[in-house]
TORSETOR-914109 format. One record per residue (C-alpha): residue number from 1; y, x, z; residue in one letter. Coordinates in Angstrom, 1 decimal. Each point is the difference from the previous one (the first is absolute). Layout:
TORSETOR-914109
@n->NUM	y->Y	x->X	z->Z	res->A $
...
END
This chain:
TORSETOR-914109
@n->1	y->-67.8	x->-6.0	z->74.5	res->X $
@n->2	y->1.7	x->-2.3	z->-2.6	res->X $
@n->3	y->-1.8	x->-2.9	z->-1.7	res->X $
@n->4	y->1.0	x->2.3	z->-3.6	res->X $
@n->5	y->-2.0	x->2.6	z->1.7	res->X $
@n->6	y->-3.1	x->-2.3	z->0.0	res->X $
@n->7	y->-2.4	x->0.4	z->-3.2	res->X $
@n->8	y->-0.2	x->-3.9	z->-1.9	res->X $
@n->9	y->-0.8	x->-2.8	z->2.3	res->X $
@n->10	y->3.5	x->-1.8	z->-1.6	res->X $
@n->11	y->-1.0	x->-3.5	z->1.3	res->X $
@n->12	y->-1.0	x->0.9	z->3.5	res->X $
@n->13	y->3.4	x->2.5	z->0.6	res->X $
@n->14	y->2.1	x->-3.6	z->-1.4	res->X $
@n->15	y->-1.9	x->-2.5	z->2.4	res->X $
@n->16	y->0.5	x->2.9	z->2.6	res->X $
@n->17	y->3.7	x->-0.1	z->-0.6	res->X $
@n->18	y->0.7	x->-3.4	z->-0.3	res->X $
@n->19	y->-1.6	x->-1.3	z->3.3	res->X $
@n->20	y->1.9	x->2.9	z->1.7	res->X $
@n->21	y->3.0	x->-1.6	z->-1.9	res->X $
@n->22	y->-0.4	x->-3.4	z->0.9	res->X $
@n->23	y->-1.3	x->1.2	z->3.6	res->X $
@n->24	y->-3.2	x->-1.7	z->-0.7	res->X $
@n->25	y->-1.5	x->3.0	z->1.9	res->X $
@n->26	y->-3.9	x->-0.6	z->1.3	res->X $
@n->27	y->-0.8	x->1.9	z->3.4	res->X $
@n->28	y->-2.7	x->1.7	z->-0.8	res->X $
@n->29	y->-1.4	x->0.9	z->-3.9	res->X $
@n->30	y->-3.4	x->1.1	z->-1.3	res->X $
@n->31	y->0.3	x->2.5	z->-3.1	res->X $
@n->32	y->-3.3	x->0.1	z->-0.9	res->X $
@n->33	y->-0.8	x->2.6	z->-3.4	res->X $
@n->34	y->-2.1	x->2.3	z->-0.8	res->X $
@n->35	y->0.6	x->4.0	z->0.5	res->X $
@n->36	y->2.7	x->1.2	z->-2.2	res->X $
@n->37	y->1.6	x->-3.7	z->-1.0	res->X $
@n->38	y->2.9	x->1.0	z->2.1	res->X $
@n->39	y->-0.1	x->-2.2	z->2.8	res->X $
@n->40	y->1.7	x->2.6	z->2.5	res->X $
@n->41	y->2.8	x->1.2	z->-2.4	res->X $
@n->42	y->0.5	x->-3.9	z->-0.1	res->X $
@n->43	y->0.3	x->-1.0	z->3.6	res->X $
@n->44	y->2.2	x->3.4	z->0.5	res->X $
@n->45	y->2.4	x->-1.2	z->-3.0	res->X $
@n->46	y->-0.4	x->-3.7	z->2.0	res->X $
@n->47	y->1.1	x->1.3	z->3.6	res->X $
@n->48	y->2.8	x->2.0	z->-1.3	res->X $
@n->49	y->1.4	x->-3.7	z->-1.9	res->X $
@n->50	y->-0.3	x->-1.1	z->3.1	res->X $
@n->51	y->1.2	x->2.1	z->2.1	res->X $
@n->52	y->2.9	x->0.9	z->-1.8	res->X $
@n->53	y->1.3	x->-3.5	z->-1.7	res->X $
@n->54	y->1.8	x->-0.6	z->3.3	res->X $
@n->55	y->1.1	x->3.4	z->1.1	res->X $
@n->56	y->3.5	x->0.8	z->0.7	res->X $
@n->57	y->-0.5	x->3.8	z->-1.4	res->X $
@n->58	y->-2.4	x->-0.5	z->-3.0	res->X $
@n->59	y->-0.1	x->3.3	z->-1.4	res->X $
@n->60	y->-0.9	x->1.6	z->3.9	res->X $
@n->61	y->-2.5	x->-2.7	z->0.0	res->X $
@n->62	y->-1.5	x->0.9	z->-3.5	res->X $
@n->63	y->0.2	x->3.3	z->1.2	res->X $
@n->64	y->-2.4	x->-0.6	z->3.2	res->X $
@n->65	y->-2.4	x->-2.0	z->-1.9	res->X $
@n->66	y->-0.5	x->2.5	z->-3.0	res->X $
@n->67	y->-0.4	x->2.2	z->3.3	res->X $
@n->68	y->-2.6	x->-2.0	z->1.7	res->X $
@n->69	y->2.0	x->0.4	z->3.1	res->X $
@n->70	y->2.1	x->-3.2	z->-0.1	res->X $
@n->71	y->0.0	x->-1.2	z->4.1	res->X $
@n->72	y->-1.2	x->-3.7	z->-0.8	res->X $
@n->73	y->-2.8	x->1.5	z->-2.6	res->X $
@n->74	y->-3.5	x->0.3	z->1.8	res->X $
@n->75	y->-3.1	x->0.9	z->-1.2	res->X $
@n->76	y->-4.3	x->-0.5	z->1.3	res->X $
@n->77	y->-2.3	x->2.1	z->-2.1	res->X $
@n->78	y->-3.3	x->1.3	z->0.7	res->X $
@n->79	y->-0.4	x->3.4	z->2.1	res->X $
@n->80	y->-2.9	x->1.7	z->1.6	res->X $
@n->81	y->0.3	x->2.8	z->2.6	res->X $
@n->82	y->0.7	x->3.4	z->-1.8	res->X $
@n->83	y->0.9	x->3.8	z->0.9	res->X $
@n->84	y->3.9	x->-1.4	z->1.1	res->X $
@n->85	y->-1.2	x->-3.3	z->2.0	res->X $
@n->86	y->-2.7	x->0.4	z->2.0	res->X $
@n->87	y->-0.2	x->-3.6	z->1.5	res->X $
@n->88	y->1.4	x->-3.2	z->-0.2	res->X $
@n->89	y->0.9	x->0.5	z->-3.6	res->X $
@n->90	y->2.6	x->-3.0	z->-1.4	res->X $
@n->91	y->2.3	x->-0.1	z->-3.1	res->X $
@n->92	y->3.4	x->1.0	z->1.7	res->X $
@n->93	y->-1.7	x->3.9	z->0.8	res->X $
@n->94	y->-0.1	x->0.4	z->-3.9	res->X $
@n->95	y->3.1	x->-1.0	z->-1.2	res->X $
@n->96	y->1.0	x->3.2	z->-1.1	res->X $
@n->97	y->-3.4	x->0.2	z->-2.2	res->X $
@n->98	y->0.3	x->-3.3	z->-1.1	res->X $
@n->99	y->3.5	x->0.3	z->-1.5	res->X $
@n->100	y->-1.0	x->3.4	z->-1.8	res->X $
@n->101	y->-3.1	x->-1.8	z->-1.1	res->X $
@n->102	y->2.0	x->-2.8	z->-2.1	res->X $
@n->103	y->2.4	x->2.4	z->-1.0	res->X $
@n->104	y->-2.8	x->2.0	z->-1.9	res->X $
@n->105	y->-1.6	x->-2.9	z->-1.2	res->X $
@n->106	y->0.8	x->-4.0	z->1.1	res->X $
@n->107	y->-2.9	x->-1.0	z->-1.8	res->X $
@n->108	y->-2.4	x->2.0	z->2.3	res->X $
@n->109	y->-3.2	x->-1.3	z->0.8	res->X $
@n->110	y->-1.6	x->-0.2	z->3.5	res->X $
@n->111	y->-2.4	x->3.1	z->-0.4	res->X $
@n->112	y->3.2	x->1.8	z->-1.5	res->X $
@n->113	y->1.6	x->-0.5	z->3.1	res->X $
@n->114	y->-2.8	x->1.1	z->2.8	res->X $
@n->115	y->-0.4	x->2.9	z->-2.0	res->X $
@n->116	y->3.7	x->0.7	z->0.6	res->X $
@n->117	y->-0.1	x->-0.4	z->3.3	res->X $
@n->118	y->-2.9	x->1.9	z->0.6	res->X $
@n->119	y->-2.7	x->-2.7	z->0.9	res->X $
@n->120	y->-1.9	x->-0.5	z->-3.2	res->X $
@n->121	y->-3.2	x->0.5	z->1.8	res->X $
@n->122	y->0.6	x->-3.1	z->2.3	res->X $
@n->123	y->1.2	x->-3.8	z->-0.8	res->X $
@n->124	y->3.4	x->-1.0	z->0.5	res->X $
@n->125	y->0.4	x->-3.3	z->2.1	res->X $
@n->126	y->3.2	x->-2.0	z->1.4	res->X $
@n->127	y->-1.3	x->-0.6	z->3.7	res->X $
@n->128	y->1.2	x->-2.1	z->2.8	res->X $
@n->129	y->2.1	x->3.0	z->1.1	res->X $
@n->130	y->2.3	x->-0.4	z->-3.2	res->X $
@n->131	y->-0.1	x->-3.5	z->0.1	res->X $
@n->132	y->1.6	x->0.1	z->3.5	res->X $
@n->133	y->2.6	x->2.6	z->-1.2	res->X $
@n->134	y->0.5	x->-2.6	z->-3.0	res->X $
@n->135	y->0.6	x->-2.7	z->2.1	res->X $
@n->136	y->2.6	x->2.2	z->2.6	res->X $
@n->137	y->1.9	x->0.8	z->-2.9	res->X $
@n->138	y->0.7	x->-3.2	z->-1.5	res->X $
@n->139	y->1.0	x->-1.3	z->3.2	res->X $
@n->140	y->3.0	x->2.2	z->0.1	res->X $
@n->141	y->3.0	x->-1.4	z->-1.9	res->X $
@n->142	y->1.0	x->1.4	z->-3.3	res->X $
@n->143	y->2.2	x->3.1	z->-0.3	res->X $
@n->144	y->2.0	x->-1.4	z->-2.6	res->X $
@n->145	y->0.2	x->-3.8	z->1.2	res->X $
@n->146	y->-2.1	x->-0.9	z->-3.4	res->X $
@n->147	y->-3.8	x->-0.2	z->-0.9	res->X $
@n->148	y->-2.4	x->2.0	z->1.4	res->X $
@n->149	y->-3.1	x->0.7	z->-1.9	res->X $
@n->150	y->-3.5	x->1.6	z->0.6	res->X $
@n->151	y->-2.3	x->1.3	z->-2.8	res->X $
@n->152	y->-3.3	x->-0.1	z->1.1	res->X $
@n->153	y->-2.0	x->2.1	z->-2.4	res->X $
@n->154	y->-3.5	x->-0.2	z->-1.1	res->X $
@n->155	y->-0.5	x->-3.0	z->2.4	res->X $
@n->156	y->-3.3	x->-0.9	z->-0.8	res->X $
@n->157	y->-0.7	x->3.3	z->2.5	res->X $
@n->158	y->1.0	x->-2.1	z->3.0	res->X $
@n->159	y->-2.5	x->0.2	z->2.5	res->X $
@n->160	y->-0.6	x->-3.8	z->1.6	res->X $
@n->161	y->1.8	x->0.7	z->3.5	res->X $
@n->162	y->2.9	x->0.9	z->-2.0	res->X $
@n->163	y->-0.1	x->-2.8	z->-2.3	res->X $
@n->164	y->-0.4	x->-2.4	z->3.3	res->X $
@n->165	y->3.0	x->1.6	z->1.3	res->X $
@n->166	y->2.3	x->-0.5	z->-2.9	res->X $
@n->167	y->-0.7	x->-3.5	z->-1.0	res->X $
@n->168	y->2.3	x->-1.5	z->2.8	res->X $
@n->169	y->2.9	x->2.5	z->-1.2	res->X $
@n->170	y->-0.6	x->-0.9	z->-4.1	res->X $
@n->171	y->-0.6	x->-3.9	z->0.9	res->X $
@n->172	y->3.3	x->0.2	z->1.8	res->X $
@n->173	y->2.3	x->2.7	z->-0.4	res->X $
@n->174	y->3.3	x->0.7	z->1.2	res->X $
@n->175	y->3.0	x->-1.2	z->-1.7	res->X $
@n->176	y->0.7	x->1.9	z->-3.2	res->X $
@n->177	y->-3.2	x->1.9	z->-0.4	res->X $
@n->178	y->-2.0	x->1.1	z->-2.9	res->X $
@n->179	y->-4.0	x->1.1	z->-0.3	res->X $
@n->180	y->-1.0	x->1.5	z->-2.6	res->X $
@n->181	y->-3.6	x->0.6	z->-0.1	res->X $
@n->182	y->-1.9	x->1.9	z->-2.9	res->X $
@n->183	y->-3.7	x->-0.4	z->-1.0	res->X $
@n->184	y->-1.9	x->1.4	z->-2.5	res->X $
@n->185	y->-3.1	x->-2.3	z->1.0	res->X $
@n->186	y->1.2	x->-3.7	z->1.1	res->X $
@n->187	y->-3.0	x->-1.1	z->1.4	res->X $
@n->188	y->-0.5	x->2.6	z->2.3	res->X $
@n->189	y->2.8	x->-1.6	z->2.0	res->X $
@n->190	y->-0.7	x->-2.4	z->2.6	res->X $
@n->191	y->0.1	x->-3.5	z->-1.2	res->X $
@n->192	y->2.7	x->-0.7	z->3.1	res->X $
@n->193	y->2.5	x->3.0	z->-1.1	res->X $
@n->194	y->0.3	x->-1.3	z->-3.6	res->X $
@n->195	y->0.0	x->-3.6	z->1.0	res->X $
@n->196	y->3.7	x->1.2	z->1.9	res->X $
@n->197	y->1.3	x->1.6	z->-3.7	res->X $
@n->198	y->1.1	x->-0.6	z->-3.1	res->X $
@n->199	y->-2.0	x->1.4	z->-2.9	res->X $
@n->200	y->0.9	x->1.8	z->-2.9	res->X $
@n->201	y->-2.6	x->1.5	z->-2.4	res->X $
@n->202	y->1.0	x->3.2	z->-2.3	res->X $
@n->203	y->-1.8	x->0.6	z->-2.7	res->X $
@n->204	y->-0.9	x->3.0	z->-1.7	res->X $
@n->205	y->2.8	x->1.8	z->-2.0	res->X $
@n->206	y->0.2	x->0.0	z->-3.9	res->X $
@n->207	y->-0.8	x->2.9	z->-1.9	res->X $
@n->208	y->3.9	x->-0.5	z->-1.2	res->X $
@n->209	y->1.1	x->0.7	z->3.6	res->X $
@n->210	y->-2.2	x->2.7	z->0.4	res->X $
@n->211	y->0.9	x->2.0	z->-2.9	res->X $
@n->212	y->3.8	x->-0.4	z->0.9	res->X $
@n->213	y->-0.5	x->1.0	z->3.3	res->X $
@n->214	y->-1.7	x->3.4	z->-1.1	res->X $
@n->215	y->2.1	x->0.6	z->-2.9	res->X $
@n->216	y->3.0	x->-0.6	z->2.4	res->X $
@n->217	y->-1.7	x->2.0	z->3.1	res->X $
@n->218	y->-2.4	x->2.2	z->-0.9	res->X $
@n->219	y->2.3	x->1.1	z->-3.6	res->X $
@n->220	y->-3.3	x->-0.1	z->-2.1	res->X $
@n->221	y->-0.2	x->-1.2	z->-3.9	res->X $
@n->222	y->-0.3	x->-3.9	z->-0.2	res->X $
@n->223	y->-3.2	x->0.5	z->-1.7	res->X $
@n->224	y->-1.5	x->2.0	z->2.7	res->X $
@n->225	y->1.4	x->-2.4	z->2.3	res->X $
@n->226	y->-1.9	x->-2.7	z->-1.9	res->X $
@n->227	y->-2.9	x->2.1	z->0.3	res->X $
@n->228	y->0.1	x->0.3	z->3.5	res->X $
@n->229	y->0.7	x->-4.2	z->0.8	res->X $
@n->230	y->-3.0	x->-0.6	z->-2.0	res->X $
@n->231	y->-2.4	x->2.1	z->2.6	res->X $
@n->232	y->2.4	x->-1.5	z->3.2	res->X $
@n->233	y->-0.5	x->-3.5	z->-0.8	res->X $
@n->234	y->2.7	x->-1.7	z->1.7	res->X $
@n->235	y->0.3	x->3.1	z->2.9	res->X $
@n->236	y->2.9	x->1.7	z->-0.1	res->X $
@n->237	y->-1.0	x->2.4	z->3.0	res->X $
@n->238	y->-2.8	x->1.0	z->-2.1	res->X $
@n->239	y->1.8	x->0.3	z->-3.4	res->X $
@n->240	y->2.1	x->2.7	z->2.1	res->X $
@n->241	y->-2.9	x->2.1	z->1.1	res->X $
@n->242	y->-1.8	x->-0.5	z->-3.1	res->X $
@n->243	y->3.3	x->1.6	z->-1.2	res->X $
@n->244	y->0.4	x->2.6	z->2.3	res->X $
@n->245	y->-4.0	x->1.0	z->-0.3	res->X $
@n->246	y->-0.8	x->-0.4	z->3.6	res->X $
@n->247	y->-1.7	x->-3.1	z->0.2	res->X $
@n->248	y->-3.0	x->0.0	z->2.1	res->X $
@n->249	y->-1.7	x->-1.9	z->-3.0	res->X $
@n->250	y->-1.4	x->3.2	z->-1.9	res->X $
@n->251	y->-1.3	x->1.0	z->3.6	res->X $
@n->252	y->-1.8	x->-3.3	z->0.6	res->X $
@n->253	y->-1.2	x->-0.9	z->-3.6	res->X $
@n->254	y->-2.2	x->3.6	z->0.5	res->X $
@n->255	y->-1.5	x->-1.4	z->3.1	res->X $
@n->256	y->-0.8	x->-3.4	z->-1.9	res->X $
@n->257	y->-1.4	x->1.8	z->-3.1	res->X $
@n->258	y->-2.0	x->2.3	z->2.1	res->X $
@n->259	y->-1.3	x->-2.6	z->2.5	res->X $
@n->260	y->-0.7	x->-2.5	z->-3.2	res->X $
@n->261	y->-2.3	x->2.9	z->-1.3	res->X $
@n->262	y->-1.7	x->0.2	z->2.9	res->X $
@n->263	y->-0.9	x->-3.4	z->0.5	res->X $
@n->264	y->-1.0	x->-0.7	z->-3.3	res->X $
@n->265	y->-2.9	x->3.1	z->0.3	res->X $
@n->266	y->-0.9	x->-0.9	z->3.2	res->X $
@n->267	y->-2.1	x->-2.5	z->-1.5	res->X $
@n->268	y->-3.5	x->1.2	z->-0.3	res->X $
@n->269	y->1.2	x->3.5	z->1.7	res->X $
@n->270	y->-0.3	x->-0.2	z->3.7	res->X $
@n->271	y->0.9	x->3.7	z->-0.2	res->X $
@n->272	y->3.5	x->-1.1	z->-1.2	res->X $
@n->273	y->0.7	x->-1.9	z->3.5	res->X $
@n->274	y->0.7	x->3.3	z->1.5	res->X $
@n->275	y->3.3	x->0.2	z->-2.4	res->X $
@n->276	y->1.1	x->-3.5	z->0.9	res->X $
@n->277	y->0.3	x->1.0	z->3.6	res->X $
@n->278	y->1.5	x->2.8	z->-0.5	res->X $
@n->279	y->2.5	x->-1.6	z->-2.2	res->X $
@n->280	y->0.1	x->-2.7	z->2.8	res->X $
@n->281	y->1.0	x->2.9	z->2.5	res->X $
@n->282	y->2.5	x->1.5	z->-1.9	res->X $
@n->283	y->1.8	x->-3.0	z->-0.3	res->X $
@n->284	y->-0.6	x->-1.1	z->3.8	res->X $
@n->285	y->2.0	x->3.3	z->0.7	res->X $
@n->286	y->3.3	x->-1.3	z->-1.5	res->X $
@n->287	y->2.2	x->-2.6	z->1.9	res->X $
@n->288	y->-0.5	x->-3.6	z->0.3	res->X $
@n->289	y->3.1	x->-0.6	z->-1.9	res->X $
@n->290	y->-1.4	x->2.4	z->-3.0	res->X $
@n->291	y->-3.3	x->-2.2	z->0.2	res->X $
@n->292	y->2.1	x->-3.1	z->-0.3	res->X $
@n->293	y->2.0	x->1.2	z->-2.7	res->X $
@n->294	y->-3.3	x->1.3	z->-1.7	res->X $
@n->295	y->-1.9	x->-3.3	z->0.5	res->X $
@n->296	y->2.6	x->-1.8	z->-1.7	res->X $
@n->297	y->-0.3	x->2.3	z->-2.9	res->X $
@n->298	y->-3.4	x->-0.4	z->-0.8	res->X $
@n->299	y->1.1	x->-4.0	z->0.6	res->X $
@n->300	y->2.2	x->0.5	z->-3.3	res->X $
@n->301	y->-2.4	x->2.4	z->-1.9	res->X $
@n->302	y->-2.9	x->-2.6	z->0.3	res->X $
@n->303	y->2.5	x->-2.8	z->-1.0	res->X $
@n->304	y->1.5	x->2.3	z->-3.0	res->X $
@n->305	y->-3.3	x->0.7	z->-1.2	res->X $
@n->306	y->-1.4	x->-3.9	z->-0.2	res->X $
@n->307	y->3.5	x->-0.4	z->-1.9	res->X $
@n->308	y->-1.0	x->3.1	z->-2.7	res->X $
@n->309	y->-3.4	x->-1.9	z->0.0	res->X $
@n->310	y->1.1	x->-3.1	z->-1.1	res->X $
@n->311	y->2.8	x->1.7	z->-2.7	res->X $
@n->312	y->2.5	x->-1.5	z->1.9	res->X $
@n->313	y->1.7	x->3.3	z->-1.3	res->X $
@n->314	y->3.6	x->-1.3	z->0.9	res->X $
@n->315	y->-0.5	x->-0.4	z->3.6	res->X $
@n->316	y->-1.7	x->3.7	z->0.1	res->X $
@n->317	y->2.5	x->2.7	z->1.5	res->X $
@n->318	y->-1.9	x->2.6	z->1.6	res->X $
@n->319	y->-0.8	x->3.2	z->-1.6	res->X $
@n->320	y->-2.2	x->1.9	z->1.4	res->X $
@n->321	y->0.8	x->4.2	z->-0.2	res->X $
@n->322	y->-3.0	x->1.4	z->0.8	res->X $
@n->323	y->-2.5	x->1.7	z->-3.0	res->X $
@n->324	y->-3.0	x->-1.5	z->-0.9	res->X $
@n->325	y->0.6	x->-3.3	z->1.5	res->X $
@n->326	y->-0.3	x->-2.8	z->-2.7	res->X $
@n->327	y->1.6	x->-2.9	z->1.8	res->X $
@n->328	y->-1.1	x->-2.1	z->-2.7	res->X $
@n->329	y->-3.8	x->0.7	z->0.5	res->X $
@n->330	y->0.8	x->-0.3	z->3.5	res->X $
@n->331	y->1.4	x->-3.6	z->-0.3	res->X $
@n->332	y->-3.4	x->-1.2	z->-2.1	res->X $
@n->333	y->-1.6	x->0.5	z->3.8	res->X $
@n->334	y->2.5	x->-2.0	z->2.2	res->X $
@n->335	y->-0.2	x->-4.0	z->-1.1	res->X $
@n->336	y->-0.5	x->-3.7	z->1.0	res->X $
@n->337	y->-2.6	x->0.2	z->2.1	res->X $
@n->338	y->1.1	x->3.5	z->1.9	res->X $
@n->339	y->3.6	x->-0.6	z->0.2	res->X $
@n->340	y->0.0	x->-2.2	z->3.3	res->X $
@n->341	y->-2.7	x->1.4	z->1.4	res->X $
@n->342	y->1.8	x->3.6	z->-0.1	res->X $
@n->343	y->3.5	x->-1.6	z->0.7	res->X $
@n->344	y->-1.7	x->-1.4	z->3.2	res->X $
@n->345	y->-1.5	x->2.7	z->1.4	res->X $
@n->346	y->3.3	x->2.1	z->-0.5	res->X $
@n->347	y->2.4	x->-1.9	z->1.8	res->X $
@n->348	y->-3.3	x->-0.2	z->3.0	res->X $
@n->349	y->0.3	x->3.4	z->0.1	res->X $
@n->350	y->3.8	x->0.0	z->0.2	res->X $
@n->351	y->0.1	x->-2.6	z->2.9	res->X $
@n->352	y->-2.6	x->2.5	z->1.8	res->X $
@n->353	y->2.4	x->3.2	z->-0.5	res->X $
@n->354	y->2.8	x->-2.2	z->1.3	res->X $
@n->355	y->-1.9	x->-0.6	z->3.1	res->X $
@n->356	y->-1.0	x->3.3	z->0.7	res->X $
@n->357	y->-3.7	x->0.2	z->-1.1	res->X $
@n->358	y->-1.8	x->3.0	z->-0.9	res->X $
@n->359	y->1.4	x->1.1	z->-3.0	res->X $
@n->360	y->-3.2	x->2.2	z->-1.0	res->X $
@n->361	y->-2.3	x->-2.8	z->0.5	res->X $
@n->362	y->2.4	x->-3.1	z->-1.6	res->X $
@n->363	y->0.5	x->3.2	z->-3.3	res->X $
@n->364	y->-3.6	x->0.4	z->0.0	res->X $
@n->365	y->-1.2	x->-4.2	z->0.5	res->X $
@n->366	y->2.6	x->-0.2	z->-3.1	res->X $
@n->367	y->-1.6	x->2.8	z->-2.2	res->X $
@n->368	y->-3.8	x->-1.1	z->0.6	res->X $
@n->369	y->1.3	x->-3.9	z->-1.4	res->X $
@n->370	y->2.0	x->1.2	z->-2.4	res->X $
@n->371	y->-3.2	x->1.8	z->-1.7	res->X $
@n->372	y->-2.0	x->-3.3	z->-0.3	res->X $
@n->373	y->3.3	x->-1.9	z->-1.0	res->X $
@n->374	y->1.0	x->2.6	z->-2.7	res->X $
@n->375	y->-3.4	x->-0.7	z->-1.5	res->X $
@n->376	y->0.0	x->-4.3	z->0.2	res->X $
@n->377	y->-0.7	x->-1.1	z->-3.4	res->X $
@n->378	y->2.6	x->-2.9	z->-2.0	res->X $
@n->379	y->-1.4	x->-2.8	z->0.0	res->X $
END
């Protein structure tokens, strides 16, 4: 991938260049963004600059990188055991999926990916297992007597013993080496792994970029594309499902609507209980990945709501499909003194599912708060 290939982000593809340039080239790099700001199609543009600035056959060496098969190009990303690998599942067994995955779509999320390797009822993790085959690899010496680099994607899902293994390598790597590790979450990192790199924060993308890239990609009507940026806010991996129809949004904003229902006549209805753990089952019966992903959604439908509250009308993108919903009476219900509270218990129940709790009874703990929360008065 090509630096013109990447979507906006002018002033981080120039500071890119220009250290490579002046070979003031740090060891290891933190791209930290949020889904869909582009930070993979970034560090792919980045290793092929610097993989091929040297190169006695460019074009060959173009060639491999737009391939993902160039010999001093490595990549760590997370993986689970599916119906291919049985055991001992690390990066290099799905190389084939991987390059087919960014083909489709570079700016692929992590739950895009597990479902396309078949695992999106597990958690994907780089273990101590990849970070030895990491660590093997780099000590070979490059193919083409130039950089090697290795893209470590989604780092953040690092267990520790991998992290502890690594941090010798990144403090201190062989000569003409390159990391280049991607996190959606920065903090989720241990304090000793981003200590050893360079940072540089992404932000999200304009609506500008956005509508280019559909209107150049997708060959849709710059107004549609407009359309579409508004709902994405900043996302380009979800202005292209929104644009394709197959987001998983539509999917999860009828769970929300139905489980908000709920909650909020369960108050002074004991007999309504009953349909909050059922609700609470159905969901527990989808993957931990789809819980995440779900969890996150309500996280931005509570937020979107307090916005709509508050007629911070410019800020609110979501429009919700579904008949009979009023978002806007909705919104009157979610406020100062709820908005924490709710935030809170969220992201509890999110570090639970991570950990492997009982998804019924962390779904069902969540419901049975949610319906005094729903109900806490403005003060």
């Amino acid at each position: 991938m090509q630096f013109s290939e990447v979507l906006g982000l002018e002033f981080i593809k120039k500071h890119l260049q220009q250290s490579t340039d002046s070979r003031r080239i740090p060891h290891a790099q933190l791209f930290v963004g949020a889904e869909g700001s582009g930070t993979l199609p970034m560090a792919l543009a980045y290793a092929q600059y610097l993989l091929c600035k040297d190169s006695i056959d460019v074009e060959s060496s173009k060639l491999k990188c737009a391939k993902l098969c160039h010999p001093d190009l490595h990549f760590a990303f997370p993986v689970a055991t599916n119906d291919t690998v049985k055991k001992d599942p690390i990066s290099n067994l799905f190389l084939s999926d991987w390059r087919a995955f960014i083909a489709q779509n570079p700016y692929g999320n992590l739950f895009d990916w597990l479902q396309f390797i078949g695992i999106e009822n597990k958690q994907g993790f780089i273990n101590v297992d990849e970070a030895e085959q990491i660590v093997k690899s780099l000590k070979l010496k490059s193919y083409e007597g130039g950089f090697k680099v290795m893209i470590i994607w989604m780092a953040e899902k690092m267990n520790i013993s991998a992290a502890n293994k690594l941090l010798k390598l990144i403090e201190e790597p062989p000569a003409k080496t390159v990391f280049i590790l991607i996190t959606e979450n920065e903090e989720q990192i241990i304090s000793t792994i981003r200590s050893r790199c360079q940072v540089l924060h992404f932000p999200l993308l304009s609506e500008n970029d956005l509508v280019q890239g559909l209107v150049s990609r997708e060959n849709i009507s710059e107004k549609e594309a407009l359309n579409i940026a508004h709902q994405a806010n900043g996302n380009f991996h979800k202005a292209l499902n929104i644009s394709h129809n197959n987001s998983n949004d539509l999917v999860f904003e009828q769970w929300f609507i139905t489980w908000v229902r709920t909650a909020f006549k369960a108050k002074g209805d004991a007999s309504v209980i009953a349909q909050l753990v059922e609700w609470s089952e159905n969901i527990a019966a989808t993957g931990r990945e789809t819980q995440k992903q779900f969890l996150h959604f309500c996280l931005q439908f509570f937020r979107q709501a307090l916005l709509q509250n508050y007629a911070v009308s410019d800020l609110v993108f979501i429009q919700p499909q579904t008949e009979n919903f009023k978002f806007d009476s909705f919104s009157k219900f979610i406020h100062s003194n709820n908005i924490l509270d709710i935030t809170q218990e969220i992201y509890e129940a999110i570090y639970h599912v991570e950990r492997n709790g009982n998804p019924k009874i962390i779904f069902l703990d969540l419901s049975i708060k949610l319906t005094r929360l729903i109900h806490k008065k403005e003060v």
